[in-house]
N, C-alpha and C positions, 0 to 999 in steps of 0.2 A: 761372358759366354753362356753360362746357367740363363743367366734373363735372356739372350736371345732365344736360348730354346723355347725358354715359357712362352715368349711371346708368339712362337712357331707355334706350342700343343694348344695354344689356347682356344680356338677355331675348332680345332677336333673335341676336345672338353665339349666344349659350347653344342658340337653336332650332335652330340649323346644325348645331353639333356633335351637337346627339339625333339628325336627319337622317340627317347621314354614320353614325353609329354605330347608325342604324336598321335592322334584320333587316329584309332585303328581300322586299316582300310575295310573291315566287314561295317562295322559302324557305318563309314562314309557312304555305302554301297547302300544300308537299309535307310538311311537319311534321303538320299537321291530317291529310291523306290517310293517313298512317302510324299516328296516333293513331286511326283508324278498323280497322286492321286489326289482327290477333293480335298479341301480344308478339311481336315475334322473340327469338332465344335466338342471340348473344348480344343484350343489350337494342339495340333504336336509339338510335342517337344524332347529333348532328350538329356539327361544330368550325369554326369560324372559323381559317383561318388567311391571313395574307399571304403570295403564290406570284408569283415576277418583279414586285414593287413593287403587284399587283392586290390585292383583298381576295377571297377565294373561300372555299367551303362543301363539307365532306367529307362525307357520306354514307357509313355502314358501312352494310355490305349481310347480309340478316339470315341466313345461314349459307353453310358452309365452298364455296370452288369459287367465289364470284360476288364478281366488282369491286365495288369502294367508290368510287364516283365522285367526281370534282371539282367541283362549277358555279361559273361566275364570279354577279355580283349579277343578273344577269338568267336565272339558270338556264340557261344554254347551258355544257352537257359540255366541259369541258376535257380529261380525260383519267379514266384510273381509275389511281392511283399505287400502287395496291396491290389483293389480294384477285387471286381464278381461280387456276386449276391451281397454277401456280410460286407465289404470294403476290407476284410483282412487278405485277401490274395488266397494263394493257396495252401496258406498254412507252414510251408515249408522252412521257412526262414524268420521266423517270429521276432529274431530279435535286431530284426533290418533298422527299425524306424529309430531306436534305442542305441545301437553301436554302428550304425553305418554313417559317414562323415561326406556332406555333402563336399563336396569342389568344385564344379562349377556347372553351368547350364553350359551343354554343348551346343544345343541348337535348338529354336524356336517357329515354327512357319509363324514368320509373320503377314502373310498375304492375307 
């Protein structure tokens, strides 16, 4: 009886983790608005990485001189860790490149 339930919760279990490792819909919304406009050069693109224990989303910014922002899952700016004048961003977050853990590339235009 125990095993049939497992085999019942298992699905819901299973639905959690698609959830938590769901692309968060402001993300998909700024991806779409980007697939709307020219290639940039270089391509866009956007990374997953974990920053202080949170999960957040990089934005490269489509040429030389302009920050590569951070957002957390609700799209509110963290920092830009990189990109402008220097290539350090804006300062805010210095120790991004050092303790931030990439996971994966979310999206790339490839056109």
């Amino acid at each position: 009886m125990k095993f049939i339930f497992f085999l019942m919760a298992l699905p819901l279990l299973n639905n959690k983790c698609d959830k938590k490792n769901a692309i968060p819909a402001c993300v998909k919304s700024r991806i779409e608005e980007l697939k709307k406009e020219p290639r940039q050069n270089p391509a866009a693109e956007v990374n997953e990485y974990t920053f202080n224990g949170k999960r957040v989303f990089l934005f490269n910014s489509p040429c030389c001189d302009q920050f590569n922002y951070l957002y957390d899952t609700d799209c509110d700016t963290i920092c830009a860790p990189s990109g402008g004048y220097t290539g350090k961003g804006d300062q805010k977050c210095l120790d991004f490149t050092e303790t931030a853990t990439h996971v994966k590339l979310v999206w790339k235009d490839e056109r």
